[in-house]
C-alpha angles and dihedrals in degrees: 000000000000122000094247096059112108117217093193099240100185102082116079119235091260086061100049089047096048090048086056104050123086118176102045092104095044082045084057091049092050089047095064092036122130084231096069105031107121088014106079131062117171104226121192101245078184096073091046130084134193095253122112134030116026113218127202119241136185120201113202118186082023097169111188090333113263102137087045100054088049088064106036085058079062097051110274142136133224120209107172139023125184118187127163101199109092088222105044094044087052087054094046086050088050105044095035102045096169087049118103100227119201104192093200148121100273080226091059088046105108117205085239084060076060117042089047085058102048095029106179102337122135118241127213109176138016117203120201123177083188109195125279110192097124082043116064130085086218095088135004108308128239123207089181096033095135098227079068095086095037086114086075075074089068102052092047088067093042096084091050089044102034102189133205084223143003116216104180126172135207138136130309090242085066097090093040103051120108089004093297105295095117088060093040090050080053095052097045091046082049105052095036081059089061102260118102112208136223119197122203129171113228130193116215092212094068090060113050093290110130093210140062109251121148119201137180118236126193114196116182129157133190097234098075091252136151104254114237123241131190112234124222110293094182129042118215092267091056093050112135107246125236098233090049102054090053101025093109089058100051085086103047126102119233114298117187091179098073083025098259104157134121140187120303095236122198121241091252088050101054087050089049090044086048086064101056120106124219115271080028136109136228087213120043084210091062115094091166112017147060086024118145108242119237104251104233094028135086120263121275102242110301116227130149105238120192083325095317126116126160134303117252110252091239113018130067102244135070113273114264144241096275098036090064085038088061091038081056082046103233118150124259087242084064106105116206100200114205140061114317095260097047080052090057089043098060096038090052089045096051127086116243113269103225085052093063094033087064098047078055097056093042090056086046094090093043097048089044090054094050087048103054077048095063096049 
């Protein structure tokens, strides 16, 4: 980043972090709401650990794997994965070698698929990152947009799975679009499928996460409990920063082998990047790419976007494959298999692993109760 580039100091890191956030207001809404009320308790991850008991989980619509990595760092196995797209389902094999990986439209999957994968296991929690695209603030939204009411998927399979819990992930817009009535539809299929949800926004930086990333998690289960919750574990004070956690990586030549490549930028390009401040954008068009990130803060929200992803905070070139890999907290052992883009593609589209790791060890208490219940 050139010299002359300001990087607007005068504002503390609590500052910088609240000027980036946009859903707290609409999480402490949810949080209040009738919806929730006897559904929710706030349990302390922190306080749990990964020993004991190891529970069975599916993933459908896995995506790369972050939500199952998260819970299998907290002692879980999965058991099933199902992914449509040809690049993200070759990155969950890979990753994932004991895991059985259906590489199909969720719509072609037959509940005899299904029940020959899982046989007689017990499952205690299906995870489900269900599409977004008519969601999300990030483009135009489509109330109609037919990937909407892919969760109905889900439900179709309930009934062949039968898990103890759901713990399924999207985007905060989706209990705002269309007034509300698409998120009100998905908590009356749900519950007439016999799992009350609970939303919560969270946000990923208040779990490890060094980036600023909120997401909306429903949590049901078919027993008539409170779903658990993990509170909080960093203030904002405490929030991981973006140069830190790739810091050890600005030096390093191009590496395809951890998937630490980046864009081949042209020589204009990189001038015109060296001018960029950070909060700002090369492009005007560009609400969520191509933006410098703030030095001693965490990442705005990481997302490929029509092959544009952020500027490093000190460099002059967009991170790479691997940096937004780390700011998603995978490990650098995590192979992303498939063209750079479509790399950039499937870690933008996870969700962070200690984010879900921490949703796992929060649902650790509840599942071990239910079990000694059963014996």
């Amino acid at each position: 980043m050139s010299k002359n580039v300001s990087t607007d100091s005068t504002k503390s890191k609590v500052e910088r972090v609240n000027s980036m956030k946009k859903y707290h207001k609409q999480a402490e809404v949810l949080q209040g709401n009738f919806q929730n009320l006897g559904r929710v308790k706030w349990v302390d991850s922190t306080e749990e650990n990964e020993n004991g008991f190891t529970y069975n989980i599916v993933d459908l619509f896995s995506g790369a794997g972050g939500l199952t990595l998260g819970f299998e760092e907290a002692n879980y196995d999965s058991r099933l994965g199902i992914e449509q797209d040809e690049d993200a389902a070759a990155t969950y094999e890979h990753n994932f070698e004991g895991t059985t990986q259906i590489n199909k439209d969720i719509r072609e999957i037959t509940t005899k698929e299904v029940e020959e994968v899982i046989g007689n296991k017990e499952i205690h929690v299906l995870l489900a990152g269900f599409p977004c695209p008519g969601f999300s603030i990030a483009g135009e939204r489509d109330a109609e947009d037919e990937r909407n009411f892919l969760y109905q998927e889900i439900i179709r399979l309930i009934d062949t799975i039968e898990p103890w819990f759901l713990v399924m992930e999207n985007v905060p817009g989706i209990t705002t679009i269309e007034d509300g009535k698409a998120y009100e539809a998905i908590l009356e299929d749900f519950e007439d499928a016999g799992y009350p949800l609970a939303t919560q926004i969270l946000e990923a930086a208040d779990y490890e996460v060094p980036q600023i990333r909120s997401r909306s998690i429903f949590i049901g289960n078919k027993f008539g409990m409170k779903n658990p919750y993990p509170k909080k574990v960093l203030s904002e004070e405490e929030y991981l920063e973006c140069d830190e956690a790739i810091s050890d990586l600005k030096n390093k030549d191009r590496d395809p082998s951890i998937n630490h490549e980046w864009t081949n930028h042209q020589d204009d390009t990189i001038e015109r990047i060296s001018k960029v401040d950070p909060g700002e954008s090369l492009y005007d068009s560009y609400k969520d790419a191509w933006k410098r990130q703030y030095p001693g803060a965490p990442s705005m929200a990481v997302k490929e976007n029509h092959g544009g992803v952020h500027i490093h905070p000190e460099l002059d070139r967009c991170i790479s494959a691997r940096e937004m890999a780390r700011l998603q907290t995978f490990p650098d052992d995590f192979y992303f298999k498939g063209r750079m883009k479509r790399t950039f593609v499937q870690i933008g589209n996870a969700v962070p692993v200690n984010l879900a790791n921490h949703i796992a060890l929060g649902l650790r208490p509840t599942l071990d109760e239910i079990r000694k219940d059963k014996e």
